[in-house]
N, C-alpha and C positions, 0 to 999 in steps of 0.2 A: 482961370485954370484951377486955383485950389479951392472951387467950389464943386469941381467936376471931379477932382480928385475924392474931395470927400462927402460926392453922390455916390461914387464908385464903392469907396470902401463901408460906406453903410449898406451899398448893395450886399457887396460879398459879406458882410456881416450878418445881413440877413438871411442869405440863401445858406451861410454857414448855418446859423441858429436852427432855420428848420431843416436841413441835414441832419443835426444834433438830434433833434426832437424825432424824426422817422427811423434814424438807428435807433433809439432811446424803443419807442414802441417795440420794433421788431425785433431787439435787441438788447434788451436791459442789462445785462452782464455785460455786454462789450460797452456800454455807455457808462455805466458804473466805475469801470475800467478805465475808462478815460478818463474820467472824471477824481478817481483816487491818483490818477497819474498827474495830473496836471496839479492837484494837492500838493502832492510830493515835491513837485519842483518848486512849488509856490512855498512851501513849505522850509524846504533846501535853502533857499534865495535868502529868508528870516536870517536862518538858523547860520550862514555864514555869516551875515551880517554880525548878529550876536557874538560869534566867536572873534572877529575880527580877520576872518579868511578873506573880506569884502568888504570895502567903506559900506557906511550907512550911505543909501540911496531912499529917500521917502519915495517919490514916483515908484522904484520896485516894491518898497511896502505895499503902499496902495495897491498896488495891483495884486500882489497877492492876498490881504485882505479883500479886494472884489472876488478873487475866484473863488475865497473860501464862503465869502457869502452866497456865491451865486451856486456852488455844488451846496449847501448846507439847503439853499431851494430847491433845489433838483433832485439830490438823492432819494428823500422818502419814496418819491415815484417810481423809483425804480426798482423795486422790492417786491413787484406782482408775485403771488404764491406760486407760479410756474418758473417762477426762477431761482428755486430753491436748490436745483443742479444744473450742472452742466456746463460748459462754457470755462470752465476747467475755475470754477468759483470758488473763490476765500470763504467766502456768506457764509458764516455758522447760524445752526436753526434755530438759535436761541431768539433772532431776530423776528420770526414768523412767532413764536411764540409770546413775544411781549416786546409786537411792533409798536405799541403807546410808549414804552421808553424809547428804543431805537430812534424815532420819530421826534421825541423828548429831545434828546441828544442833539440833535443836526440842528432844531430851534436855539438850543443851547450855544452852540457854536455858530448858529450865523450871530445871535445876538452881541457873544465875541466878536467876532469878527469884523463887526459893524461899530461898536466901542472901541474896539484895534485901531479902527479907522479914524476913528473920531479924535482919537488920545495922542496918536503916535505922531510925536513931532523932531524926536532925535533919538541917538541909540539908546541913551535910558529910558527912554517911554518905551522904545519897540523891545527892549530888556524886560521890562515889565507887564507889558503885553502878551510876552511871549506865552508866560508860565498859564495863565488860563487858554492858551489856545493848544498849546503844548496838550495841558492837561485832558481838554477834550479831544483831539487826535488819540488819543493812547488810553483812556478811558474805554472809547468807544470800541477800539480794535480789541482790548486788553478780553473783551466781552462778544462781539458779536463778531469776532472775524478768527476765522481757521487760522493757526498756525501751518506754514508751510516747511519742509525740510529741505 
């Protein structure tokens, strides 16, 4: 039985995956979207931890470190120069203009993200962790992403 279960769930993990990947073509703004939203929570998850809103959980570490590696591989693709509007998009054009850092950047932060991984074993590891992942989140926004009102 929990072999069938988890034939099942690598199924829908993969039909999820290329779902992912045919919005992503068709839709790069809303897959971007997705993919800064799911940051966010991952993101969120840290950051209680840190403040002490939420015991340290390594498994949710982990996990949000996986997602930030896995959007830190994903995003450059989604930057085609037709997606410069529209789609009611953050993307400032600073990004089309000097995609070699933007691009830079998201290397930067998987490579975080993958050291996060590596290091984080209790709340002061994932304390200290924070502050480079922190820093590339907010870097990168500080620079290539609209302010909204």
């Amino acid at each position: 039985m929990k072999l069938r279960t988890a034939f099942a769930a690598a199924a829908l993990a993969a039909v999820a995956f290329g779902a992912t990947a045919v919005v992503a073509q068709q839709d790069p703004i809303a897959a971007r979207k997705a993919i800064m939203k799911s940051n966010g929570a991952a993101m969120g998850a840290l950051v209680k931890m840190t403040k002490g809103e939420s015991p340290f959980d390594l498994a949710t570490a982990k996990k949000s470190f996986a997602t930030f590696e896995e959007a830190a591989a994903k995003m450059p693709a989604l930057y085609p120069a037709d997606s410069k509007t529209g789609g009611d998009t953050s993307a400032a054009p600073k990004i089309w203009e000097d995609m070699a850092d933007f691009k830079a950047k998201f290397v930067k932060f998987g490579e975080d993200a993958k050291a996060a991984d590596a290091s984080v074993k209790d709340l002061d590891t994932l304390k200290a962790a924070m502050g480079n992942l922190g820093k590339n989140c907010g870097g990168c926004h500080e620079v290539y992403r609209i302010k909204k009102s």
